[in-house]
VOKOL-85245 format. One record per residue (C-alpha): x, y, z. Coordinates in steps of 0.02 Angstrom, whole numbers, padded with zeros to 5 digits, always signed. Example, Ala and Ser with C-alpha at 12.3 -4.5 7.8 and 13.67 -1.06 7.14 Angstrom:
! VOKOL-85245
+00615-00225+00390 +00684-00053+00357 
END
This chain:
! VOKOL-85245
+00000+00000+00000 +00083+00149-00062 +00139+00272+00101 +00022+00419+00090 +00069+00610+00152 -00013+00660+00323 -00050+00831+00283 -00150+00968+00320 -00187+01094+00184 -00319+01238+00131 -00323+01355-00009 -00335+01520+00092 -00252+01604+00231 -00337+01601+00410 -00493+01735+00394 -00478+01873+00492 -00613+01853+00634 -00601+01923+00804 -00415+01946+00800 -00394+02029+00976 -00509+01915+01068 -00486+01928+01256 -00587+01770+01276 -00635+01594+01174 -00791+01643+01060 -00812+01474+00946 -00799+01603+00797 -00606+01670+00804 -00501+01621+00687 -00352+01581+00807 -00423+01421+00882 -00521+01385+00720 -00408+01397+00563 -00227+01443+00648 -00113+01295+00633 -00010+01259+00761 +00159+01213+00797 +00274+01165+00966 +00411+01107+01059 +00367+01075+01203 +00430+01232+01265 +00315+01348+01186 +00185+01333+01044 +00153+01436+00886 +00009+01480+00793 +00031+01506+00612 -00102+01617+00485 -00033+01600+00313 -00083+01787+00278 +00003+01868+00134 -00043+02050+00161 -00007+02046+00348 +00057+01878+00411 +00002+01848+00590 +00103+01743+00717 +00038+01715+00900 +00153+01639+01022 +00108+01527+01203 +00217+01492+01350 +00118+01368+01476 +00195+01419+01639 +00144+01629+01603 -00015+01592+01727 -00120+01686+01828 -00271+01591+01944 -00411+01554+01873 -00540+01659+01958 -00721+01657+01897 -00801+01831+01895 -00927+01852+01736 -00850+01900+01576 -00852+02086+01528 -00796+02165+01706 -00604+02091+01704 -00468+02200+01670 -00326+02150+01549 -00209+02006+01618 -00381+01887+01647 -00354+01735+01705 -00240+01565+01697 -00145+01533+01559 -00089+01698+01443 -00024+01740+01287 +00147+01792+01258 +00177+01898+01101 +00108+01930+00950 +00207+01940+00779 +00141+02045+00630 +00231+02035+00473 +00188+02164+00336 +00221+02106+00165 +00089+02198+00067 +00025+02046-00050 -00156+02057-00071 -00206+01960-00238 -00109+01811-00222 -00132+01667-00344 -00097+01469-00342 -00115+01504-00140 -00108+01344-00017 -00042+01337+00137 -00018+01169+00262 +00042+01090+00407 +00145+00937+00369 +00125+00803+00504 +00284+00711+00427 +00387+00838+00457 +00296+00952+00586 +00320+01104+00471 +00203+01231+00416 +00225+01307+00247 +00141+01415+00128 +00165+01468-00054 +00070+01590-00181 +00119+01690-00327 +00129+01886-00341 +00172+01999-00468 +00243+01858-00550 +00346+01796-00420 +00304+01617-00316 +00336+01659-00126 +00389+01510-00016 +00358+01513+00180 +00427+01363+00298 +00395+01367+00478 +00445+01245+00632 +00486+01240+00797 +00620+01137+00861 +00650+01042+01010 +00828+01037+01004 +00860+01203+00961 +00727+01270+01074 +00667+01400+00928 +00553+01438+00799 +00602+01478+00630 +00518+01563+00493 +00604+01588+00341 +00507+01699+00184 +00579+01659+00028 +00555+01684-00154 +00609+01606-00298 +00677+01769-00385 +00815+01846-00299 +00809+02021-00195 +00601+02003-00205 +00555+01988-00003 +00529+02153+00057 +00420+02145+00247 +00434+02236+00409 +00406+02146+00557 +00312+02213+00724 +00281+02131+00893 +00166+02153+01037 +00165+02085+01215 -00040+02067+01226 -00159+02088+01376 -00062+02204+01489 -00147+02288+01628 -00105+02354+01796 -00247+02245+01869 -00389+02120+01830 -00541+02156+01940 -00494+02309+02024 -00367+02417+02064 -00235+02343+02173 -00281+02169+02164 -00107+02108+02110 -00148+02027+01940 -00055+02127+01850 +00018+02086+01686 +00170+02218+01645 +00305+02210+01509 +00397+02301+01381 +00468+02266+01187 +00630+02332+01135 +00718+02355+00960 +00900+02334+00980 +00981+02315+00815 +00894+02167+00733 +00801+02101+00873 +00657+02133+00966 +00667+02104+01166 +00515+02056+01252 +00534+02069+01439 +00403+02061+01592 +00322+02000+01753 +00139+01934+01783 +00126+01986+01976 +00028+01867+02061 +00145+01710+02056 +00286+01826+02022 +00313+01762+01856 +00464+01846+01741 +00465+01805+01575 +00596+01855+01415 +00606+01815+01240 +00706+01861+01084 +00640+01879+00922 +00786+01887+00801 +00780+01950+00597 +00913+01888+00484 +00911+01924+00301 +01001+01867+00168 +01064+02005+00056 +00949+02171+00043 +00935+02303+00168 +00889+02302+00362 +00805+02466+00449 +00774+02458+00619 +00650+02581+00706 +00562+02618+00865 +00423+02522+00840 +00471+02405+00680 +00610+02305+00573 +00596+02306+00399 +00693+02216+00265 +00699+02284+00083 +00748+02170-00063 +00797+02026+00021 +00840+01860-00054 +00758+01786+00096 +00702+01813+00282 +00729+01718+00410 +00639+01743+00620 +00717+01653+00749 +00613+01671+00926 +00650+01580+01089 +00572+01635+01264 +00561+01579+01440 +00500+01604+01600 +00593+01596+01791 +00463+01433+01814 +00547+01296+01899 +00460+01122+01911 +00484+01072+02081 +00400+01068+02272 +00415+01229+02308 +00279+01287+02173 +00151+01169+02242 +00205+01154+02427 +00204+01352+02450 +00042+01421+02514 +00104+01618+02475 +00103+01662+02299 +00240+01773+02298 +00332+01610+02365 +00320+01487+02249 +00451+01568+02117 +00530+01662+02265 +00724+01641+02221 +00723+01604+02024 +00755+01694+01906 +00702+01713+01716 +00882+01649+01637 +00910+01807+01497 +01079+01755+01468 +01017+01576+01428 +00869+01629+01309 +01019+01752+01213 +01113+01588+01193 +00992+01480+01111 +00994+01614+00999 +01135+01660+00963 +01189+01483+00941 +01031+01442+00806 +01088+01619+00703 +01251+01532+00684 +01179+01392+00584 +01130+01383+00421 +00911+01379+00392 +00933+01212+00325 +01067+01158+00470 +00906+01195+00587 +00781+01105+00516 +00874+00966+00464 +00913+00963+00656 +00730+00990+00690 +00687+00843+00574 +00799+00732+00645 +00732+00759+00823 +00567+00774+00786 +00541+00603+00644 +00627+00488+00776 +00478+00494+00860 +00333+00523+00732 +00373+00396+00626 +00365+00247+00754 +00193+00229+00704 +00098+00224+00537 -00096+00204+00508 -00165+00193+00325 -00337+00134+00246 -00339+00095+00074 -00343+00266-00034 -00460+00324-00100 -00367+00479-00178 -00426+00602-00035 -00232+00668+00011 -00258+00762-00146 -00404+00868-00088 -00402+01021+00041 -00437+00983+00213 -00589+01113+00221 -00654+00996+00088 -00655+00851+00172 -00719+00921+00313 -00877+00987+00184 -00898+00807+00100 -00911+00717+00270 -01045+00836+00316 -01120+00778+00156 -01098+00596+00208 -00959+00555+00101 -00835+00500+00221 -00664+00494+00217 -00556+00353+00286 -00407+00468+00237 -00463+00629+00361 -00478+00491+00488 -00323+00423+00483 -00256+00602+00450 -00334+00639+00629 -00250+00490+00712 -00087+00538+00677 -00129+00726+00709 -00154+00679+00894 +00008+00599+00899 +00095+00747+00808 +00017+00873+00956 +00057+00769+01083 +00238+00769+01003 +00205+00972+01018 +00145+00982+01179 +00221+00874+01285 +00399+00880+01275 +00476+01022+01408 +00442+01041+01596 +00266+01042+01583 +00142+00896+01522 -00013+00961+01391 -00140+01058+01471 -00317+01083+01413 -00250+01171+01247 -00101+01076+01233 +00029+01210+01234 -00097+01334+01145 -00188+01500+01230 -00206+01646+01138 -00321+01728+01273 -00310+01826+01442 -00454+01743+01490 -00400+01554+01453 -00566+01400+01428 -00537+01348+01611 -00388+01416+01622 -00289+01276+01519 -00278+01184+01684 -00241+01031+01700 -00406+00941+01753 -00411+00776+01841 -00594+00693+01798 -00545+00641+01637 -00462+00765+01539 -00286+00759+01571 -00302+00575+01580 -00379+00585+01398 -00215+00688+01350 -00101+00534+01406 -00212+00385+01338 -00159+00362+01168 +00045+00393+01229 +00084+00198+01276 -00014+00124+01134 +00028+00252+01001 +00219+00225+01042 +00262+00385+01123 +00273+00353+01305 +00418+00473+01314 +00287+00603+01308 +00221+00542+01476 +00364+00586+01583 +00319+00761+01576 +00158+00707+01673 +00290+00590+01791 +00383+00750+01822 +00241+00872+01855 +00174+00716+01984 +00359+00723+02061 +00328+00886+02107 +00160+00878+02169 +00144+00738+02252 +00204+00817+02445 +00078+00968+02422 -00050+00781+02365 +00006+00679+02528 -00055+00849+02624 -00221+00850+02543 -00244+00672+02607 -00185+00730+02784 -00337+00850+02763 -00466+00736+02701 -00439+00619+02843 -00418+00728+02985 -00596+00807+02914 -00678+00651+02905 -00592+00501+02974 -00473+00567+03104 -00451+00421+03199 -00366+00327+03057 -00249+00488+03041 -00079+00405+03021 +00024+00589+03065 +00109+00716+02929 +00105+00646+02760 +00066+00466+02796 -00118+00447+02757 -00072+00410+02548 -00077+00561+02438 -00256+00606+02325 -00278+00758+02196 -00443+00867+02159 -00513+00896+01970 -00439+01081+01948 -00253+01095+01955 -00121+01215+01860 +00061+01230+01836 +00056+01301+02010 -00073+01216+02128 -00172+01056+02130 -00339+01020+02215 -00370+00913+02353 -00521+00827+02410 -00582+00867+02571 -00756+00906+02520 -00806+00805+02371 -00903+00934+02268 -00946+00870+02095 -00806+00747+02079 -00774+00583+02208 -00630+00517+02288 -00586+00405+02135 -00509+00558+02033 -00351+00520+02109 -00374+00326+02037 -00407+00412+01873 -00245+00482+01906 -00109+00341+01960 -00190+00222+01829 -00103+00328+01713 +00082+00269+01806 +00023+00076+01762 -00029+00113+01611 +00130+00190+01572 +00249+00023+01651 +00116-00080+01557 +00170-00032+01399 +00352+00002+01433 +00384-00143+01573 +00517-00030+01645 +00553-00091+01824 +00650+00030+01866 +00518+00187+01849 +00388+00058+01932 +00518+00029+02077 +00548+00213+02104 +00370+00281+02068 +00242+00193+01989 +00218+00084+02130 +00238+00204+02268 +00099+00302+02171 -00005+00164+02172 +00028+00114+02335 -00010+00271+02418 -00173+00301+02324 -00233+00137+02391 -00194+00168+02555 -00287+00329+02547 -00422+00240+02492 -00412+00112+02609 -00458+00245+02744 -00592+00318+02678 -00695+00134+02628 -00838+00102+02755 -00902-00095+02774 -01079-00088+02750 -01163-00233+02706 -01016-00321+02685 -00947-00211+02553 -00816-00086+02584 -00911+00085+02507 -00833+00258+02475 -00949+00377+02585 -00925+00552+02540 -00935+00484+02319 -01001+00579+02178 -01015+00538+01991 -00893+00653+01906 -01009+00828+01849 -01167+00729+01856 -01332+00802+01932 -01518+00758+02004 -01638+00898+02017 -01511+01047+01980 -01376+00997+02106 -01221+00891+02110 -01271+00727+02180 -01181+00638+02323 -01208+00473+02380 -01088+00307+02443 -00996+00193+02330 -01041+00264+02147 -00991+00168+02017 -00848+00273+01964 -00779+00282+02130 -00794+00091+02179 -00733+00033+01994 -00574+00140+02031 -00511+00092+02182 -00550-00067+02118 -00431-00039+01985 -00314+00047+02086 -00305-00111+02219 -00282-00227+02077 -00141-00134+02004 -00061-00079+02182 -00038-00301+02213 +00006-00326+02045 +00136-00195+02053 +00184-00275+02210 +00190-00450+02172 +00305-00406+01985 +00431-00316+02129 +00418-00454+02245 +00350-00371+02390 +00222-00429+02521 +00183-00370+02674 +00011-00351+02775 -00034-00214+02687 -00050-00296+02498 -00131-00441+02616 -00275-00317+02676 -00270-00260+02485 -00312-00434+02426 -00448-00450+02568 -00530-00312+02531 -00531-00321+02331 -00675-00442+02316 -00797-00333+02436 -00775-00170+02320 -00939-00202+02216 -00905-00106+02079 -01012-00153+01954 -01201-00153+01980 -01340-00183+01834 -01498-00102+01866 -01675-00126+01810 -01656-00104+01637 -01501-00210+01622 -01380-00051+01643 -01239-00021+01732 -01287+00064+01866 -01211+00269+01903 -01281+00256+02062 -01303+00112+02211 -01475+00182+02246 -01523+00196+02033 -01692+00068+01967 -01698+00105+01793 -01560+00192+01670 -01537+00380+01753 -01672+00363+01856 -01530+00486+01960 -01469+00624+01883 -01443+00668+01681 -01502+00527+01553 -01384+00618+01411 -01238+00683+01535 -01060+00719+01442 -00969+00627+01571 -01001+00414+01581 -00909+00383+01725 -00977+00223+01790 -00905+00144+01633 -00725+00197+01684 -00743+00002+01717 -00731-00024+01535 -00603+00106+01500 -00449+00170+01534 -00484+00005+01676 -00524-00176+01620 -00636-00234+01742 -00784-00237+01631 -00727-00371+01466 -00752-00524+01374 -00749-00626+01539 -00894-00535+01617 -01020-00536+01462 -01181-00471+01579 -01062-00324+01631 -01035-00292+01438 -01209-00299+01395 -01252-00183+01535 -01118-00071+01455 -01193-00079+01270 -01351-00028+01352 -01296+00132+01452 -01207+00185+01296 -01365+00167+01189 -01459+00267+01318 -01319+00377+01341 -01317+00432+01150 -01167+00459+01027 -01176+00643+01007 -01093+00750+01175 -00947+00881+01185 -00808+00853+01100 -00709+00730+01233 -00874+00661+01300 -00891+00580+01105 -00707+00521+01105 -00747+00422+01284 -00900+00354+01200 -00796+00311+01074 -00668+00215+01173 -00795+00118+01270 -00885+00055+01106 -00729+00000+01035 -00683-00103+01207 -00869-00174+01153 -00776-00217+01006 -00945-00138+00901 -00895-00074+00756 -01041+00010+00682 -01061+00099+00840 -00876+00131+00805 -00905+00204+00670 -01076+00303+00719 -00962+00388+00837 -00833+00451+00714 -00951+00530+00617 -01014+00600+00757 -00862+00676+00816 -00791+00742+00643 -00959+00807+00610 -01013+00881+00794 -00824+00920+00883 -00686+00987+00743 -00647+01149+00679 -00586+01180+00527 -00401+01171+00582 -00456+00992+00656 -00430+01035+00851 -00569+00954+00942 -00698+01094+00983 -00774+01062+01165 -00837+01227+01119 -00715+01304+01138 -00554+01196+01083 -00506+01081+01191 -00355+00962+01151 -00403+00814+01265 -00528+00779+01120 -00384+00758+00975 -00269+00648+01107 -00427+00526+01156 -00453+00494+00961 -00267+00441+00920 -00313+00322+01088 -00491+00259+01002 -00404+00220+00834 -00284+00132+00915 -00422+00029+01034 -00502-00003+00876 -00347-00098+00793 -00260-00174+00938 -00298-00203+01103 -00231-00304+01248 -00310-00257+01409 -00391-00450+01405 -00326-00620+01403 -00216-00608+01239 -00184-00464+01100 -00327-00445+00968 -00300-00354+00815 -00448-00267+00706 -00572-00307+00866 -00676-00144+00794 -00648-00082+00638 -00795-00034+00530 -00816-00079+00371 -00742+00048+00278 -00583-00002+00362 -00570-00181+00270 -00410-00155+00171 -00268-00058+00264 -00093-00075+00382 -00035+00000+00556 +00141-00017+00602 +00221-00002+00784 +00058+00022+00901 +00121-00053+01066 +00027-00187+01152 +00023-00212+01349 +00195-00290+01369 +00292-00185+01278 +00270-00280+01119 +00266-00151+00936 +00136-00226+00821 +00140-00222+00633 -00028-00294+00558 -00083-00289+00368 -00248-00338+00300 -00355-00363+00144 -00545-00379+00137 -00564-00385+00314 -00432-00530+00338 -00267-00534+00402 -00128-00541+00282 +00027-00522+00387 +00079-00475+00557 +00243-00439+00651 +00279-00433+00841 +00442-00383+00901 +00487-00396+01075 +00556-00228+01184 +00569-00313+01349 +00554-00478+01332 +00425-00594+01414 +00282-00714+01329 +00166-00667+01188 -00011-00724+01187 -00104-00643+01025 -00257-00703+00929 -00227-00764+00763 -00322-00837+00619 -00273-00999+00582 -00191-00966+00418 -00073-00869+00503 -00009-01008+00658 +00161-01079+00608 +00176-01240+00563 +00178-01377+00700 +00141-01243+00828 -00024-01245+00950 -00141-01105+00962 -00279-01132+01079 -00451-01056+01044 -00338-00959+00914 -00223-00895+01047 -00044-00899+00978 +00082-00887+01125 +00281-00883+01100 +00391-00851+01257 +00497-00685+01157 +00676-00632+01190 +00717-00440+01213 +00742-00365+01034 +00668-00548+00962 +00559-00510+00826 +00447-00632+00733 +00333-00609+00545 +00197-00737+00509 +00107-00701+00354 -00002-00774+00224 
END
């Protein structure tokens, strides 16, 4: 099957629509047509304008809290994450011809070309992770014709955000010195300094620098180089330190460091950097390939594809396109000190969509799904790191919750496990003391993310050292706050993520949400423990207590159950919520499977009721659970659903507004729907509808750290390779045509004890 380009492309620069906007709208034309680039340090936002090219540039830790006062009585700075700068170029085209611009997913470059006046004008854009920069180079392919001037802004200032004296303050100032523009400032209330260089080189032609621009006359070509940071430091202190002020007390923004990276990138050659860039950036992208047979769409513009699957002509080549789009942003986003937030790396607002936090009911967990299975689990450690750092300031919030409810199984300072609320930022994270809309099991929905992540990289060592001290300390958080009743051991203060009865949040004991993750979590915590060969009377309460969770109930209909207390489907709280938690059983846990068939069915029938069409990251978690159903026409009900409900036109998932979690939980669906190995053995193509019949993946990772390549024609498989990263024994179902010779495969389970590096191909 002949390799085909992951690109996305359109025939017209971004619109111009509500280019200052302090605030998400749904109609701007930053979060809908910009395309975006990142290193993991910053991100980029690209325009493709050819009269006045616009470039918007995000920094994750530039925060201020996210304080929720109604819209159209803040001042300037806003709230939670902010935008850095703003880039105008001037170049004066305005009737190009032969106009496309794109964002290559191969390469993570954007470009953009167009005639004028008779000359073809060439723009390349990227940012790169080992240079720490982006680049922008303007070229055309007659000499001395780029002529532009180049102006840059430090948006949202303000002395104050409510009122007068309230310490959000946002200050800063832009320089010209020489060729460069200097961007230097503080956002007050965490104390945050932040710096940046924007440098213009230009080869041959004529540089004038003023007060307030740089233009270049007659230039060959152009190129920007900008790098930035901040005096954020990922470490205790920030989430530890109840004063503000405190948290960056003692660091500074590194200036000299920022003028290095430059200095050092304007020393090499344009094509030095991106070879560099491409280097870096394809060791990682190109783990993983996904194609359906072609059906010739790569040739059209994205915009119309989007318009022909509203028409119901859908395309198998957008939705492979978007599989590997998730895994390029994640790439973007999650490479530096901080993991994705909300947006990614992306905000080009004061006021941020909920601040670009990082929330903890499902939607950071969404942004790490697809990492272990799509073959980037690098990605991860970000998260790992930002845990690191928080997880003192989360062994306090346990101290709290018990000594508020439970204080006689208060174990002293730090000793009672660690748990984490829903909203949390680059500086803070939530505890649970109160459950409000969210229970207990959030923090579950948390550390099954550090199993997930040994699961598919079996490395001992990062289970030794953390994984299984996170898990370990969740459970024994949760082991103080489970109440025998009946029997069962119930979460009392438990609420089903968001989820309301008669206009109010709805508490109860022993949700299913709640019970199906400690379940989880327990599980995990002995198998963590028995893999590192430790027992002790702890694991042996663990084990006791496992059985006597009872986290799965079906109700009167034959649905899982939300709520102990529920008869019929939702006879508590909303029939059609965006949030399914009680099937968190299903997925990201395994609980609910092939081995517990009325659990399954009761699943099928809360999804039905449920319905396919939700938010943009509600449809992605109905999309998961269908394909752990392994029902493929619901599979594919619920990508049309969410290409023709939850993407803009730039294909970030729209919540409204954009929301990223939405893009990273469809790279995870894809890749649920053509591997999965949560059961009893690996099963390739469990849900793949039927316009998937002819196509090839190579290196998804199964549990076990094993990279799958699998082709197939006409719905059957052709070929399939396994190789081996760690080591251990292989158990995949096969068709028969594919079981070596003289080998066993019961019930179509081929097993083969693998070597580290082995690697084995059984074809037809």
């Amino acid at each position: 099957m002949k390799q085909q380009r992951m690109t996305l492309r359109y025939n017209a620069p971004a619109p111009e629509r509500n280019e200052d906007a302090r605030y998400a709208t749904g109609e701007d034309a930053w979060q809908n047509d910009s395309l975006p680039l990142g290193n993991g340090y910053f991100g980029a936002n690209i325009f493709g304008r050819t009269e006045v090219e616009r470039i918007q540039i995000s920094e994750p830790s530039l925060v201020n809290p996210w304080l929720k006062i109604p819209k159209g009585i803040r001042g300037c700075p806003a709230a939670g994450v902010n935008s850095f700068a703003e880039l105008r170029i001037t170049l004066g085209h305005t009737d190009p011809t032969q106009y496309e611009r794109s964002l290559s997913l191969d390469d993570a470059c954007a470009y953009v070309s167009y005639k004028h006046g008779g000359v073809t004008y060439q723009r390349t854009a990227f940012t790169s992770y080992p240079d720490k920069i982006l680049a922008v180079r303007f070229g055309a392919d007659t000499p001395a014709s780029v002529t532009l001037s180049v102006a840059a802004t430090i948006p949202f200032l303000g002395e104050y955000t409510v009122q007068e004296g309230d310490g959000l303050s946002k200050t800063g100032t832009v320089a010209i010195e020489k060729d460069a523009f200097i961007f230097d400032g503080t956002m007050d209330y965490f104390g945050v300094e932040y710096y940046g260089i924007l440098k213009v080189l230009h080869h041959s032609g004529k540089l004038i620098a003023s007060e307030s621009q740089i233009r270049v006359e007659n230039a060959d070509d152009v190129v920007l180089l900008f790098s930035c940071d901040t005096n954020y430091r990922l470490c205790d202190q920030v989430f530890s330190e109840s004063d503000p002020k405190g948290k960056l007390a003692g660091f500074a923004v590194d200036k000299d460091g920022v003028q290095t990276v430059i200095e050092r990138a304007a020393a090499r050659s344009f094509e030095d950097l991106l070879a560099r860039h491409l280097n870096d950036y394809k060791a990682l992208y190109t783990r993983t390939s996904f194609q359906i047979s072609n059906n010739g769409d790569e040739n059209l513009y994205t915009n119309q594809l989007l318009e022909l699957y509203r028409e119901g002509k859908h395309s198998t080549y957008l939705e492979a396109l978007l599989f590997q789009y998730g895994r390029y942003l994640l790439i973007a986003s999650s490479r530096s000190r901080l993991p994705a937030h909300l947006q990614g790396i992306w905000n080009a607002y004061c006021d941020s969509p909920w601040s670009c936090g990082y929330w903890h009911n499902i939607n950071i967990q969404m942004n790490y799904w697809p990492s272990g299975p799509a073959n980037l689990s690098e990605l991860f450690v970000p998260y790992i790191n930002y845990a690191k750092a928080y997880m003192s300031a989360a062994r306090r919030h346990a101290d709290d919750a018990i000594r508020a409810n439970y204080p006689e199984k208060d174990a002293g300072d730090e000793q009672n496990g660690w748990t984490i609320g829903t909203g949390c930022s680059a500086y803070y994270i939530k505890g649970s003391k109160k459950v409000r809309h969210s229970g207990p099991g959030t923090g579950a929905f948390t550390s099954l993310l550090f199993w997930d992540h040994f699961d598919y990289t079996r490395d001992l060592d990062f289970l030794r050292d953390f994984g299984y001290p996170a898990l370990r300390g969740m459970s024994l958080f949760f082991s103080k706050i489970l109440v025998k009743t009946n029997g069962k051991y119930l979460i009392q203060n438990s609420a089903s993520p968001e989820n309301v009865h008669e206009g109010a949040y709805y508490h109860t004991v022993g949700c299913g949400f709640d019970q199906q993750m400690v379940y989880e979590n327990f599980k995990r915590t002995i198998e963590a423990a028995e893999l590192l060969g430790i027992t002790d009377d702890f694991i042996e309460d663990l084990k006791e207590k496992l059985p006597h969770l009872d986290p799965v109930l079906i109700g009167d209909d034959g649905q899982i159950k939300e709520y102990r207390e529920e008869t019929t489907y939702s006879s508590i709280g909303d029939p059609k919520h965006r949030h399914i938690s009680h099937l968190v059983g299903l997925y990201p846990a395994t609980i609910i499977n092939d081995n517990t068939p009325e659990w399954l069915e009761g699943a099928k029938i809360t999804l039905t009721n449920r319905g396919d069409v939700s938010t943009g990251w509600a449809a992605i978690h109905r999309l998961l659970l269908w394909a752990r159903t392994k029902t493929a026409h619901k599979c594919r009900d619920l990508l049309n659903s969410f290409i023709l409900h939850n993407l803009n036109n730039n294909l970030w998932c729209s919540h409204p507004p954009f929301q990223i979690d939405g893009n990273f939980g469809y790279t995870a669906a894809v890749s649920e729907m053509l591997l999965q190995s949560h059961s009893d053995a690996i099963t390739l193509l469990p849900a793949i509808p039927a316009e998937w019949q002819t196509g090839a993946f190579t290196g998804l990772v199964a549990r076990g750290n094993f990279v799958i390549d699998c082709t197939w024609e006409a719905g059957c498989i052709r070929s399939v390779r396994v190789s081996a990263r760690s080591g251990g024994v292989l158990k995949i179902k096969l068709p028969k045509a594919l079981i070596p010779d003289g080998e066993a495969a019961e019930s179509g389970v081929y097993q083969k004890d693998m070597t580290t590096g082995e690697s084995i191909l059984l074809h037809i």
